[in-house]
N, C-alpha and C positions, 0 to 999 in steps of 0.2 A: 708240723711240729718245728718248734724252734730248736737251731742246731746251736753251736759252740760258736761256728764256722758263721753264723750269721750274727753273732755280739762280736765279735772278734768285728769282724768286718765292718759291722757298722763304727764302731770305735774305733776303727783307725779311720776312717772321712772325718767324724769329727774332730780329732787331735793334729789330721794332717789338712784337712782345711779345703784338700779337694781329692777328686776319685784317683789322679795320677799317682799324686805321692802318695796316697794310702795303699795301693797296689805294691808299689814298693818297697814299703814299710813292711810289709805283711809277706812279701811276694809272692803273689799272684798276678794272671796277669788281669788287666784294667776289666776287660769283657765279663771274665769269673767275677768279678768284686761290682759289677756292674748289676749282673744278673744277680749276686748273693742278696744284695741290700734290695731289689725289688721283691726277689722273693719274701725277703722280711718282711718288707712293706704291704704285699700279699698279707702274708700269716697276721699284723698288727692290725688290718685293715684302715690303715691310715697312710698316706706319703709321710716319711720323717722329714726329708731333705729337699728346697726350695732349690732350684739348678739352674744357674744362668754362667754366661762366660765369662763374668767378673770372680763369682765365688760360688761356694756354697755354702747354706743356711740351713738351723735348722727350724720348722714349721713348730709350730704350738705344740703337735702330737708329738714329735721327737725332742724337744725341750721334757716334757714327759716323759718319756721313753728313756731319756738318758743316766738318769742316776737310777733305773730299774737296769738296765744293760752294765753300768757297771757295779753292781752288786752282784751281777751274776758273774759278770768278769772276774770277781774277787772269789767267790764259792768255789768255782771251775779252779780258781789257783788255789785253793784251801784242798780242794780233792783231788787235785794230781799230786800235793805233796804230804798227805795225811797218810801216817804211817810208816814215814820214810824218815828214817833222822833226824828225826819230833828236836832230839835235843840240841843236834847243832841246827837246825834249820830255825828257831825260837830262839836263837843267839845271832840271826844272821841280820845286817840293816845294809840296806843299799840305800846310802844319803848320794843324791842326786844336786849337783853343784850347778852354778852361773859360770859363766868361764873368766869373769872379772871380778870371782871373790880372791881376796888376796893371799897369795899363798901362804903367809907366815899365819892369817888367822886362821885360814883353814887346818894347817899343822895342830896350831889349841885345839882346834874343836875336835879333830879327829884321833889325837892325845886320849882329850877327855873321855871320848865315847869308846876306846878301842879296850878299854876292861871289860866291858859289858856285854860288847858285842864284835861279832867278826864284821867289817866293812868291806863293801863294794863299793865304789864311786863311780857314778856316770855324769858325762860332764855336758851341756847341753845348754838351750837357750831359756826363758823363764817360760816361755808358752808349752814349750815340750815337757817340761820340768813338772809341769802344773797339771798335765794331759796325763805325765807318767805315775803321779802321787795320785790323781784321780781312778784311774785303774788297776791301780795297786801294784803299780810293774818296780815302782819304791817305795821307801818308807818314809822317807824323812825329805825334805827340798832346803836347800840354803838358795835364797831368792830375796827379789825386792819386793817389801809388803808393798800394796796398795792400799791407797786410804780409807783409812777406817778398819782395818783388815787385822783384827781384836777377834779372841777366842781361846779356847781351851787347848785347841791341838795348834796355834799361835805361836811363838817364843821372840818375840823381837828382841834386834841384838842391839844396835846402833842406826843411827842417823848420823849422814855424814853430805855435805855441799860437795859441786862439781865446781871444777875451775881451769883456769886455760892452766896449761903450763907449758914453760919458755926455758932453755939452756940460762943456766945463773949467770954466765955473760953477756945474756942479749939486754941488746940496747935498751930496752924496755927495762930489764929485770931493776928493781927500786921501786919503780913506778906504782901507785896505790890502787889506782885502776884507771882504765882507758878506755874508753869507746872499740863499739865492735866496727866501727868504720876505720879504726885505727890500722885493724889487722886487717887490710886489705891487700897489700902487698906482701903480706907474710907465705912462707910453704906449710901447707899444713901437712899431718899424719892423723891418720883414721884409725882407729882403735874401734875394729870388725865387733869388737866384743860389747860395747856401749851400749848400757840398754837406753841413753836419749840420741841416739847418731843418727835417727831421721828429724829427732824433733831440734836438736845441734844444726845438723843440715837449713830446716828451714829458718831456724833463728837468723842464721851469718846472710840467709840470702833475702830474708826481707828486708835487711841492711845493707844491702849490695854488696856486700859481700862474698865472691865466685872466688876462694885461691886454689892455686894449683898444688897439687898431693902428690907429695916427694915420697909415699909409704901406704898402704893400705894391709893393714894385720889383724889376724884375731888376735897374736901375741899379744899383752897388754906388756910384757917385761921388753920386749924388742922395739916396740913402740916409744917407750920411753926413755930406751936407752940410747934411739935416734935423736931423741930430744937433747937429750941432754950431750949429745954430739954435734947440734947444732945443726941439725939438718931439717927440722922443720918444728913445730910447735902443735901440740894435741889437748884436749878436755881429758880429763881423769877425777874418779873421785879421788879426793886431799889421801886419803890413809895408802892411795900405790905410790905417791911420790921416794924419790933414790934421789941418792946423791947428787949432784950434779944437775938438778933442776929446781924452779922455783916456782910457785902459784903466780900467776898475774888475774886480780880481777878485772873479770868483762863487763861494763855495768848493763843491767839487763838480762844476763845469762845469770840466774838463779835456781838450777836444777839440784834439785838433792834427791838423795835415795836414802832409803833404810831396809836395811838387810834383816832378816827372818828366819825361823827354822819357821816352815810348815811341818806339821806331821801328820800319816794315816790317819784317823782318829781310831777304825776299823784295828786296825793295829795297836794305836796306843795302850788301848783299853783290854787289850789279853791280859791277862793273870802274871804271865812271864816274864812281860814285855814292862811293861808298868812301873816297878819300881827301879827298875835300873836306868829306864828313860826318864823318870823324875831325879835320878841323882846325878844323872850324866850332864842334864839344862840347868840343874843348879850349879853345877861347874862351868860350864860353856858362860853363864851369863855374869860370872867374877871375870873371867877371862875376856867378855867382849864389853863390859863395863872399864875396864884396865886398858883394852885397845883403845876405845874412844878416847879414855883420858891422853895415851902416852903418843899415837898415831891420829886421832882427827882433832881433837884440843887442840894439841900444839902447833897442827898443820894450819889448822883453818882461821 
């Protein structure tokens, strides 16, 4: 019989990408979560998980398997809490954040939505984000859409460009744009939180580009504020720019993002939930309509 103990388990391998950190996650240790997910594998009569030392994958059967395991992960949370303070728990949204959404807009957003409902925040990377709105462990994600990435439980906010940025005093600052061969002797700052900081990475080095890093932070506000101290120079999207720095275009570095609510749809669509999350995104979307105009307009 399939237990709790065996969707559980399987569901954290594939949100955590291998058997260590799902252990972890879940704590148990590696052996237990080893033997769980065979045992499953037993009871499905199929392997879900391909295992090699690079990663793990999952097989056709557990591609399969996966949105059955977490519908059940959802029921299992529907009936530990059924019956238990129906009425604040049907008020309750855990919107699940990027740790480079800006603070001032996240303030709007969670303004707008804190009549409707009590909020939790957990703040996390878009892959965790998107693993945690899939098992139901939150309701709402603030994340970067991917293309094409249109729908009903959807809410796209803005689109906004990335760009270097330099202390308003630096020699450069005036300049309309510059080769990435320019900044070679520049000290850069890494902003941990970037969701393009690998694909940054490789841009500067297939330019030759190798500088040395006066800073490495998730802080996006500490990062920038190095900058604008003149200690070294970072990529940002246009809307975190503060005082005291300015955009320099790179020619060639053209990365943009666009920011999103995803929602449960599981959720969306309860009786209770429904019209208050439809007046709450029609709020949100005057407020991130007005951002773009007054923060990535003007910036970009």
């Amino acid at each position: 019989m399939i237990k709790r103990a065996h969707i559980r388990q399987f569901l954290a391998v594939v949100d955590a990408g291998s058997f260590t950190q799902a252990a972890l996650r879940i704590r148990v240790t590696q052996p237990a979560l080893s033997t769980g997910v065979a045992e499953l594998e037993k009871l499905v009569g199929s392997p879900l998980f391909i295992r090699n030392r690079r990663q793990i994958r999952l097989t056709e059967a557990g591609g399969r398997f996966l949105p059955i395991a977490r519908d059940l992960e959802r029921g299992f949370r529907a009936a530990d809490s059924f019956g238990r303070e129906s009425d604040r728990q049907a008020s309750e949204l855990k919107l699940g954040i990027i740790r480079s959404a800006p603070a001032e807009l996240l303030q709007a957003i969670a303004a707008a939505l804190r009549p409707g409902f009590a909020i939790e925040l957990i703040e996390n990377s878009d892959s965790e984000l998107r693993a945690a709105l899939g098992s139901g462990r939150i309701n709402v994600a603030l994340v970067p859409l991917r293309d094409g990435e249109r729908g009903e439980h959807v809410a796209p906010l803005y689109e906004e460009p990335l760009a270097m940025f330099i202390a308003s005093d630096h020699p450069l600052a005036g300049r309309i744009e510059v080769g990435p061969e320019e900044l070679a002797a520049e000290t850069m700052i890494a902003r941990r939180s970037c969701e393009f900081l690998d694909a940054t990475s490789r841009f500067f080095t297939r330019h030759g580009v190798r500088p040395r890093f006066a800073l490495r932070s998730e802080s996006d506000e500490r990062c920038l504020r190095m900058v604008a101290a003149g200690v070294g120079i970072t990529t940002a999207p246009v809307s975190l720019a503060i005082d005291g720095i300015v955009p320099l275009k790179v020619a060639g570095y053209d990365f943009r993002r666009e920011l999103g609510l995803l929602v449960d749809p599981a959720w969306q669509t309860l009786p209770e939930i429904g019209p208050r999350l439809a007046h709450a995104l029609e709020t949100i979307g005057t407020i991130a309509a007005d951002w773009r105009r007054t923060r990535v307009d003007a910036a970009a």
